[in-house]
BAVOLUM-416037 format. One record per atom (N, C-alpha, C): residue in three letters; x, y, z. Coordinates in steps of 0.02 Angstrom, whole numbers, plus 50000, padded with zeros to 5 digits. Example, Ala and Ser with C-alpha at 12.3 -4.5 7.8 and 13.67 -1.06 7.14 Angstrom:
BEGIN
Ala506604971650390;Ala506154977550390;Ala506604983550390;Ser506424988850354;Ser506844994750357;Ser506455000250394;
END
This chain:
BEGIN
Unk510424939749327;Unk510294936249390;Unk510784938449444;Unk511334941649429;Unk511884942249473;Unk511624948649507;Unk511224953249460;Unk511244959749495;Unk510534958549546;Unk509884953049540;Unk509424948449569;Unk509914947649661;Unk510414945549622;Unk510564943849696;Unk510754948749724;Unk511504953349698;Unk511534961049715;Unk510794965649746;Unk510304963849752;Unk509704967749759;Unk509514965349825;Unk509624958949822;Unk509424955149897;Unk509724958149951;Unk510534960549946;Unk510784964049968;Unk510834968049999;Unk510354974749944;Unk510424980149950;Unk509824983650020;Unk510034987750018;Unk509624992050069;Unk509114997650003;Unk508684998750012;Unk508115004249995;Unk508675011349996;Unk508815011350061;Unk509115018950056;Unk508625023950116;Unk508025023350100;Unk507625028550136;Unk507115025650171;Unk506865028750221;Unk506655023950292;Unk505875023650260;Unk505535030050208;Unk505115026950209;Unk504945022150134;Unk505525021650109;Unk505415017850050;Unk505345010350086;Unk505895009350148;Unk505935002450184;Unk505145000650218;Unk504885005750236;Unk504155005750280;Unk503725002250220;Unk503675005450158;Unk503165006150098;Unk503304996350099;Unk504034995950097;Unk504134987150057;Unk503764984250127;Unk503824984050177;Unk503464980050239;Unk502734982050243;Unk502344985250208;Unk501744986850199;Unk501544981050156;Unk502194982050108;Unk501864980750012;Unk501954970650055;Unk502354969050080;Unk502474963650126;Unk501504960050171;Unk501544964850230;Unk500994965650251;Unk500074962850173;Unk500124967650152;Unk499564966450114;Unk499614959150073;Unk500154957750052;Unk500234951050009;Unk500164947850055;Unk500344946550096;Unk500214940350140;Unk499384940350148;Unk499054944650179;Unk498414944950189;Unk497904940950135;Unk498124945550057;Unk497994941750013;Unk498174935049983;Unk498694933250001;Unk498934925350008;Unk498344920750053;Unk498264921850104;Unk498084920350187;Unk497174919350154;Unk496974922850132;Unk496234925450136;Unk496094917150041;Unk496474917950003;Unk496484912849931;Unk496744905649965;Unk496234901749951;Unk496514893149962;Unk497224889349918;Unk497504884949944;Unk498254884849907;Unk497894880449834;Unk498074882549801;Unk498094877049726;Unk498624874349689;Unk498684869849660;Unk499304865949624;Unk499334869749566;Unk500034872649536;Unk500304873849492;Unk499904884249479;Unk499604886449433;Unk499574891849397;Unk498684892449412;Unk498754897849450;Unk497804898449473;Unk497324902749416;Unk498074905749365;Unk497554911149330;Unk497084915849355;Unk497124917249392;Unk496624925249422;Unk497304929349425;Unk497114935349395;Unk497484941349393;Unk497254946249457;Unk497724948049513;Unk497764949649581;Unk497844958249550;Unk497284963149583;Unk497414969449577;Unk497954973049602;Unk498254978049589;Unk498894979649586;Unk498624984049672;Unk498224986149687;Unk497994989649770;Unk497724984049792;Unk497984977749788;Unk498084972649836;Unk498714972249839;Unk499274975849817;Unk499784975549832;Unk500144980749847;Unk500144984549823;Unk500314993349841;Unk499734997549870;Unk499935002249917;Unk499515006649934;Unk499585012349896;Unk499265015549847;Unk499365019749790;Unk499605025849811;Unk499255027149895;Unk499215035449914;Unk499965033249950;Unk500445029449968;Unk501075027449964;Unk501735031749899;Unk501205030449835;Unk501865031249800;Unk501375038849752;Unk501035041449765;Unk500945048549745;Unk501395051549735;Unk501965054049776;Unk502355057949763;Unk503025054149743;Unk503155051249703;Unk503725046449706;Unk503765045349641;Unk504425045749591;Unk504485048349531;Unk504385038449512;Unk504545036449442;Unk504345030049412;Unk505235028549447;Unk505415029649460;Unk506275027149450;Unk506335025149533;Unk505995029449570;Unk505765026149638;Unk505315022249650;Unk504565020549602;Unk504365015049611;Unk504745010849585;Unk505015008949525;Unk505275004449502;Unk505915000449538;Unk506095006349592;Unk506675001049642;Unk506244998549691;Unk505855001249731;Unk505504999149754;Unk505044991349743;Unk504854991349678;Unk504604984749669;Unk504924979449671;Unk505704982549612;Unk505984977649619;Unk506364973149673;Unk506444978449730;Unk506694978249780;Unk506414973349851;Unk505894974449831;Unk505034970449871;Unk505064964349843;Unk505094961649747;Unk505064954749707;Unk505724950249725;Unk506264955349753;Unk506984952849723;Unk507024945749801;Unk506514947049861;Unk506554941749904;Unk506114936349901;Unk505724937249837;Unk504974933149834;Unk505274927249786;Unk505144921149787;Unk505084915149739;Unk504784916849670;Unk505044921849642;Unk504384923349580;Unk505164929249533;Unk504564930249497;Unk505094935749445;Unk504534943549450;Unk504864949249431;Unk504624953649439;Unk504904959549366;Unk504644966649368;Unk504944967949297;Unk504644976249327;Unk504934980849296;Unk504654986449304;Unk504744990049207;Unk504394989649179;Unk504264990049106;Unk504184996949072;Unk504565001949050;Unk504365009149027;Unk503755010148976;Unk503375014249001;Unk502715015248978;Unk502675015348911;Unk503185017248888;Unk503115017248814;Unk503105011048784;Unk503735006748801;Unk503885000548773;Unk503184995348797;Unk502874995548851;Unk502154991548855;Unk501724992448829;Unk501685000048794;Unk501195000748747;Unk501484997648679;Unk501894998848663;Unk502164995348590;Unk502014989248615;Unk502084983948655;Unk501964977648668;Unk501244977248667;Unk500804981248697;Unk500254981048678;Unk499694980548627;Unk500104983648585;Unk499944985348534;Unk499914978448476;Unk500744977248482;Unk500954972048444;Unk500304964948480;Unk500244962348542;Unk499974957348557;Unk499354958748566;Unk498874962048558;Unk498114963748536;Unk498074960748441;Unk498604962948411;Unk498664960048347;Unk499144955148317;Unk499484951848373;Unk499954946548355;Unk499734943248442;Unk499264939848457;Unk499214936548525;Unk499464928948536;Unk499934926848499;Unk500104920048509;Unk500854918948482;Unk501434916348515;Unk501994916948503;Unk502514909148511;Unk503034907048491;Unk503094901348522;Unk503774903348541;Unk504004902548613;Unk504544904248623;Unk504964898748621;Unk505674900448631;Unk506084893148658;Unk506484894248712;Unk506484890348740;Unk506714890848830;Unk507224886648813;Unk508034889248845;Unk508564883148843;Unk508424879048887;Unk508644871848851;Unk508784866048909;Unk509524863148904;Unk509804860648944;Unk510544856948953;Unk510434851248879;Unk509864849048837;Unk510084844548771;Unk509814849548728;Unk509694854548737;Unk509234858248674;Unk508974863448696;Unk508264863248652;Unk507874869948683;Unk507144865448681;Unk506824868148732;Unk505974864948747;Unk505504873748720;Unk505164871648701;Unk504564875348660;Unk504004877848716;Unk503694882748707;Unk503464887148756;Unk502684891648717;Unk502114887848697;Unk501684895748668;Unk501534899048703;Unk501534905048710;Unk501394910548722;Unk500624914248713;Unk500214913848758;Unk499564917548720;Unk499334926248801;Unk499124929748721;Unk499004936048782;Unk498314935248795;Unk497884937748841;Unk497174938348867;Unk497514945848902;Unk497364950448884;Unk497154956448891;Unk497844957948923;Unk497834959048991;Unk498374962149037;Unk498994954949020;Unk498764949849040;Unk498984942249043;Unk499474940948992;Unk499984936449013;Unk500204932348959;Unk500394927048987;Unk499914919648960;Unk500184912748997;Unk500494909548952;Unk500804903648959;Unk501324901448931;Unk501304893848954;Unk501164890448901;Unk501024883648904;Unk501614879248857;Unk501914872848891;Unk502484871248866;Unk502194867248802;Unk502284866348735;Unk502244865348688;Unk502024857048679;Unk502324852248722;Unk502274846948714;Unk501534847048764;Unk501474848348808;Unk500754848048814;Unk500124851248796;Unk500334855248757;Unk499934857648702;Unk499794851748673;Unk500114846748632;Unk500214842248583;Unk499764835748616;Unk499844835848688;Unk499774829648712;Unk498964829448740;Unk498724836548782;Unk497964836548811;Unk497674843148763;Unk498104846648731;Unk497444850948689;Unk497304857748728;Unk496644859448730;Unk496444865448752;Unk496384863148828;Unk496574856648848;Unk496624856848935;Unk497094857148951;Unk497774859048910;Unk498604858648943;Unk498504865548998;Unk498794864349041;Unk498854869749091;Unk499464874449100;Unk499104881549132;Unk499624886349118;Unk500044885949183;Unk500884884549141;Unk501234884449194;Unk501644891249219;Unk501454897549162;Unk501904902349178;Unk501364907849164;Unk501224913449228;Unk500714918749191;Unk501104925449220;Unk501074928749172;Unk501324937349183;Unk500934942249189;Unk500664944649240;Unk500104948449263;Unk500424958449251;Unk500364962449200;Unk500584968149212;Unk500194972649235;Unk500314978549256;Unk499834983649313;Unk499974989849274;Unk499594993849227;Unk499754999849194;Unk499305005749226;Unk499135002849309;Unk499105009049350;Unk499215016049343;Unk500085016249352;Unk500555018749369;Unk500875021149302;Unk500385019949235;Unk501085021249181;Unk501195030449161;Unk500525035749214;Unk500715040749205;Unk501435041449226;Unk501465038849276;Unk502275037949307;Unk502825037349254;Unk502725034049195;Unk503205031349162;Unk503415024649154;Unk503065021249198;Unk503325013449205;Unk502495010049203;Unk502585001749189;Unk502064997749222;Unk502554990449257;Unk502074989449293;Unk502514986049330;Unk502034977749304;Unk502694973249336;Unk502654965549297;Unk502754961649375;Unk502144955549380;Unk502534950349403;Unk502164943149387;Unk502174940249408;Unk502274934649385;Unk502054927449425;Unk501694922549399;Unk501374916849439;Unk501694910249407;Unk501934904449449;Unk502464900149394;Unk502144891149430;Unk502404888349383;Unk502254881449399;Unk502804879649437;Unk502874878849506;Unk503484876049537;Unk503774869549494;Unk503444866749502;Unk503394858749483;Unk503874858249402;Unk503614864749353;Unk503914865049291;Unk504484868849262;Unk504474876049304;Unk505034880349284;Unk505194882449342;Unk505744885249335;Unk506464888449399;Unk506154894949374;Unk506594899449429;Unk506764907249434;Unk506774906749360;Unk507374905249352;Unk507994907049305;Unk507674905149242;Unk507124899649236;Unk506734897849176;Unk506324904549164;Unk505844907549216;Unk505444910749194;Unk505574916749175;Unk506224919449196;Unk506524925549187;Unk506834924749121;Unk506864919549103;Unk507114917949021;Unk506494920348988;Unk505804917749001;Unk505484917948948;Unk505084922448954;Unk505264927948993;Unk504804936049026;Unk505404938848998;Unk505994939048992;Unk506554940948938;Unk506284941848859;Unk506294935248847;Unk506084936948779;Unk505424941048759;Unk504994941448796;Unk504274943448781;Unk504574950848759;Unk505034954548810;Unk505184960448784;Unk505614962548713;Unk506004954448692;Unk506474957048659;Unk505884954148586;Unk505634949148584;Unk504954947048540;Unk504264951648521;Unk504194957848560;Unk503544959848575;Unk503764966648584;Unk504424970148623;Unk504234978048637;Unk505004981948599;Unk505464976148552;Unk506024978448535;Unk505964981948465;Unk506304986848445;Unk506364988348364;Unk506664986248307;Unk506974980948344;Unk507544979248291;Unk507404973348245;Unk506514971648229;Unk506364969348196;Unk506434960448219;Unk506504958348277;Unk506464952848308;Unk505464950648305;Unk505114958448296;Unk504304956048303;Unk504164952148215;Unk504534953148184;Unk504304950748113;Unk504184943148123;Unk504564939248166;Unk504194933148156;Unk503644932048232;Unk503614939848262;Unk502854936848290;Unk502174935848239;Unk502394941148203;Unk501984942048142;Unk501944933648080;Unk502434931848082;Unk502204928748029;Unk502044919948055;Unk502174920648124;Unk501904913848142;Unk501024916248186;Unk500714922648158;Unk500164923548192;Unk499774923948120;Unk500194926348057;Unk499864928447989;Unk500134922547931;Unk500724924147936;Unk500834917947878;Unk501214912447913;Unk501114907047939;Unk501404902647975;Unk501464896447922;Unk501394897647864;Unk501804892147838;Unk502664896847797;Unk502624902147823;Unk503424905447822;Unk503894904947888;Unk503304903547939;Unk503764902748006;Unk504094898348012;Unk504804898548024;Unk505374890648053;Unk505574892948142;Unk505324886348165;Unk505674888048250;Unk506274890648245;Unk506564888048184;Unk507254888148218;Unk507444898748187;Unk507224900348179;Unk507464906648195;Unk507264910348231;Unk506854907448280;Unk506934908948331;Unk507354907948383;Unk507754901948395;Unk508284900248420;Unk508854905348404;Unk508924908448333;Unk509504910848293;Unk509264915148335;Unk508674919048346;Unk508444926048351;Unk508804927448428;Unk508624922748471;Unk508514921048536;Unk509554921648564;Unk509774917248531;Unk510644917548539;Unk511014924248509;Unk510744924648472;Unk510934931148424;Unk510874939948503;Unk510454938548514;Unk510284944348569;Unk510494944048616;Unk510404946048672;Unk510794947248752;Unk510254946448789;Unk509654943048775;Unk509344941348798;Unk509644935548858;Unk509494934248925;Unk510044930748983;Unk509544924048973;Unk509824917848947;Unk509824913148942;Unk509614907449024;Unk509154902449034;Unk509014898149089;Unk509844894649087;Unk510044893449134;Unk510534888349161;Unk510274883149203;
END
């Protein structure tokens, strides 16, 4: 989060990388402007040339889009991610055959529970206790929309739709954290996506917690 703010900061560098972000500015609003406001998580996945102009970043290696985006997300109320092509396909891979996960989000007495389900590009994220409480009508308070446009580039890019009302910045960037370290890491953290999607009477939350502290994954405050 520190380098989040470091970014707010920063300058682009090049006049027309600065032009491209007041474009990429320009079009979101339009598309904001043109959709009626709704309470909490709308679920429609927004095309990625409603937000970038593609013939913009033609010549522009993944390491220049990827500042670029982040550079454009780092002033927006939301979280953002620029993801290496490879590692989204391993994530891909894994959540086409492991599509449901339960994360844990810190809280100041504990940790609050989070499932996780993918729909294709998507991943929404419904807090656990209302799972428990309305069923298949609990609503999605966190959705991660990715764009694999661009992954000849090397990258796909990530952002993100949140329940004001339920999670902070700093919550959702916790639990768009783990998705990578749960879903696109090697170090064998996916074994219990696997066994709470296959054998879930071997799954215990709590190693996920272990899993979760154990890593450098950046924790909600």
């Amino acid at each position: 989060m520190e380098k989040r703010s470091d970014l707010k900061q920063e300058r682009v560098g090049l006049s027309k990388q600065e032009e491209f972000i007041r474009l990429m500015d320009t079009k979101q609003e339009k598309a904001e402007s043109s959709s009626s406001p709704s309470a909490g998580v709308s679920g429609k996945h927004k095309t990625l040339d409603s937000i970038l102009n593609f013939d913009l970043v033609q010549d522009k290696t993944g390491a220049e889009i990827s500042q670029i985006w982040t550079q454009f997300f780092s002033s927006k109320d939301t979280i953002s991610a620029s993801i290496p092509t490879e590692t989204f396909e391993l994530m891909q891979t894994r959540a086409k055959s492991s599509p449901t996960f339960l994360f844990a989000l810190p809280r100041s007495d504990g940790y609050e529970f989070f499932v996780g389900q993918w729909s294709d590009l998507q991943l929404h994220f419904t807090s656990l206790i209302n799972l428990k409480t309305v069923g298949d009508h609990a609503p999605c308070q966190l959705m991660l929309s990715h764009y694999p446009e661009l992954k000849h580039k090397g990258v796909v890019l990530m952002t993100a739709e949140r329940d004001h009302s339920a999670l902070g910045v700093h919550e959702a960037q916790c639990l768009a954290n783990q998705v990578q370290l749960f879903y696109g890491s090697r170090d064998g953290a996916y074994r219990l996506v696997e066994a709470f999607n296959y054998h879930p009477e071997e799954f215990k939350h709590m190693d996920v917690i272990a899993e979760l502290e154990q890593s450098r994954v950046v924790v909600a405050t």
